[in-house]
C-alpha positions, 0 to 999 in steps of 0.5 A, a space after each residue: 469730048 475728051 477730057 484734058 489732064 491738069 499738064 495739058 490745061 496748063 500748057 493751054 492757059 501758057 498759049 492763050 495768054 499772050 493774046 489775052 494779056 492786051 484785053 486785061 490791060 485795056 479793061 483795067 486801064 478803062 476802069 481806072 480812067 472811069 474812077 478817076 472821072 467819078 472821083 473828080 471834084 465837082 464844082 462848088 455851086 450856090 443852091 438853086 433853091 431859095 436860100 434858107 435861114 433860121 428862125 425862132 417864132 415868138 414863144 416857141 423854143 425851136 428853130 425852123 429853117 425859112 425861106 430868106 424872103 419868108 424871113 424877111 416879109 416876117 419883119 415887114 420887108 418885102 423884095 421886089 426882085 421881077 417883073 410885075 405881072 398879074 400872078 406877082 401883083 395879086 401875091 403883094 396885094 396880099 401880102 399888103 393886106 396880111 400886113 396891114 391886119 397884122 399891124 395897122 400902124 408899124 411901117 414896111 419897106 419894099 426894096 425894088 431891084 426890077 427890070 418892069 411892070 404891067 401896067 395894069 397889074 402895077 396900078 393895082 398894086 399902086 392903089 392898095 399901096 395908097 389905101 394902106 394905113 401904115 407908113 411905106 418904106 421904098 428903096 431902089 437897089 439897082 434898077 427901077 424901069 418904067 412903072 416900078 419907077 412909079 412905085 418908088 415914089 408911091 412910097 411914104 413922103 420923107 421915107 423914099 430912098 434909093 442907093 447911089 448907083 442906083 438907075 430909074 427908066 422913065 418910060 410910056 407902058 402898055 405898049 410892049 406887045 401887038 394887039 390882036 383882033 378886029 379894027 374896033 377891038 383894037 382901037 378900045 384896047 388901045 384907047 383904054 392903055 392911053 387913058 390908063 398911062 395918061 392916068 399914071 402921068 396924073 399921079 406923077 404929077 402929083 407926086 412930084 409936082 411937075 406941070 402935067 406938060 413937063 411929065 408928058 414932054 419927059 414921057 416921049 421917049 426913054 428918061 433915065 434918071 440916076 438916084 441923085 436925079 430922081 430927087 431933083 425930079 421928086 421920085 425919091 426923098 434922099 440917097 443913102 450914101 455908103 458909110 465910107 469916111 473917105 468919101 466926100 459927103 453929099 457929092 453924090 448930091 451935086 446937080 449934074 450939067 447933063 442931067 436929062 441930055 439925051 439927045 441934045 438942048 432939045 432933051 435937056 430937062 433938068 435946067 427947066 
């Protein structure tokens, strides 16, 4: 309790430095460290959001930033980017409908780059596309599988396209996941997915004007198709090759020997 004199605090603060000393270094070396990690560059991302883009509306002065997919369903283009299940089907039925109030005559394109379809949802949009009175546009970018390849030949005759490296999945629908329930249920469950494929096949008949035995024969197991295959089968129209003059024109147009040999002579449907 005794009171220190300002030589004898000094002389305390001498002694107790060197075991303090350390601490501080560590303390100042530890924030440095942290600033250093703060300070750090991060890496440049894309936005995990949709892309926005400016538009002008018609008669308006301003600018308003959209969605790019909003942009471009604003000019009748429509980008078919994932599966196909009822939730995605009922938003294109709409927007179908939209358009078509909006401008009966002025045509529209779907771009299609999607791994599938439900079969049922798929149909539906099938449908809705045929009752449309304006002319559809369809172009595969890189991937049609199963009844997305369908819809690619729903599109308007002379307006159906897809790129050179693009692929199209020929293949049954309705099949992927287990049915559950009594024997009885099962078995109406399982009859309806066979009268509605055999429907789907029906159409593809028509489109491509292929016997209903040839489309049932390709239909046994997976059939893939490139872009210049999928116009020998009747699918799409034409192939849109890239504007290279140092390309060859139409090469990619050449009838390929092993189109549809998957497995042998036996698989080898494109020589029928």
């Amino acid at each position: 309790g005794v009171q220190k004199t300002p030589f004898e605090m000094k002389i305390l603060f001498l002694s107790l430095l060197p075991s303090v000393f350390p601490l501080l270094q560590t303390s100042l070396s530890c924030v440095k460290h942290i600033t250093m990690i703060s300070a750090k560059r991060h890496d440049i991302r894309m936005p995990s959001t949709e892309p926005q883009v400016p538009y002008k509306p018609r008669g308006s002065e301003d600018t308003i930033w959209v969605g790019v997919n909003q942009r471009l369903q604003r000019s009748r283009i429509l980008i078919v980017g994932k599966y196909i299940d009822d939730e995605y089907a009922n938003q294109l039925i709409a927007t179908f409908l939209y358009l078509e109030k909006e401008d009966r005559t002025k045509p529209i394109s779907l771009y299609f780059n999607s791994p599938g379809a439900l079969l049922r949802p798929a149909m539906a949009v099938y449908d809705t596309l045929r009752h449309m009175a304006y002319p559809v546009s369809t172009l595969n970018l890189g991937l049609a599988t199963g009844m997305i390849s369908f819809l690619c030949a729903a599109g308007t005759k002379g307006k159906r396209f897809a790129l050179p490296n693009a692929r199209f999945l020929m293949q049954r629908t309705g099949m992927e996941d287990a049915f559950s329930g009594q024997a009885s249920d099962i078995g109406i469950e399982v009859t309806d997915m066979l009268k509605k494929n055999k429907r789907m096949l029906e159409e593809l008949c028509m489109i491509t004007g292929h016997t209903r035995e040839k489309v049932s024969k390709d239909f046994e197991r997976d059939f893939y198709l490139s872009s210049s295959e999928a116009v020998q089968y009747g699918i799409i129209d034409k192939v849109i090759l890239p504007r290279d003059k140092n390309r060859p024109a139409g090469k990619e147009m050449e009838r390929d020997p092993q189109f549809g040999m998957f497995g042998g002579e036996v698989q080898k449907y494109g020589a029928n």
